[in-house]
C-alpha positions as semicolon CSV with decimal commas, in nm:
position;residue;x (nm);y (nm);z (nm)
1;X;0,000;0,000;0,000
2;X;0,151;0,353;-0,127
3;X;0,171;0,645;0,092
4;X;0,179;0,908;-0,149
5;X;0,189;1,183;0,040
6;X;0,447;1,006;0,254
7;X;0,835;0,968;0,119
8;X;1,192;1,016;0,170
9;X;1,440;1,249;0,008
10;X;1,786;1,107;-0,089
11;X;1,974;1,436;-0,047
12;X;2,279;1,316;-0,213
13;X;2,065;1,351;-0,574
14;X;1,734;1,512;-0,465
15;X;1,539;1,211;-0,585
16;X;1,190;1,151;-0,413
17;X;1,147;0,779;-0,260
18;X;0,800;0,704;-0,199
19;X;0,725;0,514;0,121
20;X;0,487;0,229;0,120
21;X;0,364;0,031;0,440
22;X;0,674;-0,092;0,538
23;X;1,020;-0,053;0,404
24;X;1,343;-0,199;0,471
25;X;1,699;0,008;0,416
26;X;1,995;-0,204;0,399
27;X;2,291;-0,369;0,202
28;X;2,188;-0,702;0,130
29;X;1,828;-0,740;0,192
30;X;1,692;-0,704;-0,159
31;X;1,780;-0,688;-0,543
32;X;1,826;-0,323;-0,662
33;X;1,485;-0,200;-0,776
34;X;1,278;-0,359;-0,527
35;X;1,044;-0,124;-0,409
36;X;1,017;-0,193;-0,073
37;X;1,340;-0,179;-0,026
38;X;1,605;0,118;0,003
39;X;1,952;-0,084;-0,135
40;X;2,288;0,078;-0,034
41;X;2,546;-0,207;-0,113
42;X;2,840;-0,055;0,086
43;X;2,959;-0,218;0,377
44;X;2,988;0,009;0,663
45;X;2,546;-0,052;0,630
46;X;2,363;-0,374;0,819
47;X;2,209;-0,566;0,613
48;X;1,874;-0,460;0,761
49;X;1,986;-0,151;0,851
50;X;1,687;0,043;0,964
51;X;1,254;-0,046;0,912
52;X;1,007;0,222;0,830
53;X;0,674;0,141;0,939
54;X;0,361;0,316;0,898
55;X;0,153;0,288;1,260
56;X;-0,124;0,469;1,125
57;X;-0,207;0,786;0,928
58;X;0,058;1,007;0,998
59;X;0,269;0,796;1,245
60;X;0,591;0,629;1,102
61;X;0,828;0,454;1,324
62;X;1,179;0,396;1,238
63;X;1,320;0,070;1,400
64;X;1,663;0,068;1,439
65;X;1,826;-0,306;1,347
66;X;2,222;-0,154;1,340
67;X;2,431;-0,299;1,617
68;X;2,615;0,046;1,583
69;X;2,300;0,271;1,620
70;X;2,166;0,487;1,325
71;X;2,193;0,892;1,355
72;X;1,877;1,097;1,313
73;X;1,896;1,471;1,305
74;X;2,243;1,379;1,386
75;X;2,189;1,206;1,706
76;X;2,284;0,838;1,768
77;X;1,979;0,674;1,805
78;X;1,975;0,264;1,954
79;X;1,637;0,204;1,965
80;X;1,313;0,244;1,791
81;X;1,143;0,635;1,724
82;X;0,903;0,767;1,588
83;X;0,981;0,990;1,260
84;X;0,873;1,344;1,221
85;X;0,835;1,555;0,905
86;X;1,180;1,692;0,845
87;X;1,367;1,458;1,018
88;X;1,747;1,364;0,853
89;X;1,822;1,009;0,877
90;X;2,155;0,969;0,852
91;X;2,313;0,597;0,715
92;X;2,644;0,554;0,656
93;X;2,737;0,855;0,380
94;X;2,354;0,855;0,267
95;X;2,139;1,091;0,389
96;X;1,762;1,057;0,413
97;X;1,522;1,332;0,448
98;X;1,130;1,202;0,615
99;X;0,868;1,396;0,446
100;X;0,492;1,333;0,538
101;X;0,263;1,631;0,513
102;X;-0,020;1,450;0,664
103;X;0,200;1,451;0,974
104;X;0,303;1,784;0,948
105;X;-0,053;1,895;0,881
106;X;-0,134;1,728;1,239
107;X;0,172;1,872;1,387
108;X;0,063;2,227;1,264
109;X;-0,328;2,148;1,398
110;X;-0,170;2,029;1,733
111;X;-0,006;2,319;1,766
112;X;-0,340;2,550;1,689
113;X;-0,483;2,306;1,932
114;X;-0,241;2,375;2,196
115;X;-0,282;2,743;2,138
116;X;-0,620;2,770;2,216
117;X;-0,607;2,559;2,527
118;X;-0,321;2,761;2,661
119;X;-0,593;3,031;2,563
120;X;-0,874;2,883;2,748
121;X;-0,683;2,876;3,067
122;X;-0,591;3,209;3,052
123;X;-0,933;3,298;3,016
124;X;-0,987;3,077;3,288
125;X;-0,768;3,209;3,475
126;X;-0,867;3,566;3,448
127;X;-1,253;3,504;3,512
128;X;-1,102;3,310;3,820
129;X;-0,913;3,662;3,958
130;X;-1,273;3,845;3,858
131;X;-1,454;3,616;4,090
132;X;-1,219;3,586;4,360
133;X;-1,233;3,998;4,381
134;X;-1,548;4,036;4,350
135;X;-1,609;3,769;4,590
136;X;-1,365;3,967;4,828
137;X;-1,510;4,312;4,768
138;X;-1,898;4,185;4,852
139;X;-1,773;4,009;5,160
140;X;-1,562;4,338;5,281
141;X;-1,934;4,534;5,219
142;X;-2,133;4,307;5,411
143;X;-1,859;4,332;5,653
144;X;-1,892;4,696;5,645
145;X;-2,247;4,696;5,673
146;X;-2,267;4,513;5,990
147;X;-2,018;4,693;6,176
148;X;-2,115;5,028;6,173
């Protein structure tokens, strides 16, 4: 199944890699041309190097199957993550750039989303400080009242 808004970018020539379901990057996995497979026949690469797994619409997880680790964003990474739009992963002198705009779509949305609940409870908030003084003010008149 073809995720076609969903691929990766091999910087080194600009060329667009679409991602399906589940694809395998490695040395010695697959024939070249397989499409479900990224082939880099160098040695310094695993032969299942990394897995990229769709875990629903907009979530891809990269599962790391190097002994030595695989760098993302240029971080040593050991075990499994989960890919965002932009991310640069980095395998042996290849470098692969995640694009998804359904996940960067969310990512923006999330972001409105958090927005407008950090919003909300400053709204909150204020209508909180209004009650509280005027709560404070009638008490101090009743007060008032009954002391004079």
């Amino acid at each position: 199944m073809e995720s076609s808004k969903t691929y990766l970018i091999y910087d080194q020539t600009g060329k667009n890699i679409p991602l399906y379901q589940q694809m395998v990057v490695g040395r010695g996995i697959a024939e070249e041309g397989d499409e479900n497979h990224i082939f880099f026949p160098e040695p310094t690469i695993s032969r299942i190097h990394i897995v990229l797994e769709q875990q629903g619409i907009g979530k891809w997880q990269l599962y790391n199957k190097s002994k030595n680790g695989t760098l993302v964003n240029s971080k040593i990474v050991y075990e499994n993550i989960r890919l965002m739009h932009g991310d640069k992963i980095h395998i042996g002198k290849h470098t692969l750039t995640f694009c998804d705009s359904i996940s960067d779509t969310m990512e923006i949305r999330m972001d409105r989303l958090e927005e407008a609940n950090s919003s909300k409870r400053s709204m909150e908030a204020v209508i909180f400080f209004i009650y509280f003084v005027l709560v404070t003010f009638l008490l101090w008149s009743f007060t008032q009242l009954f002391t004079k």
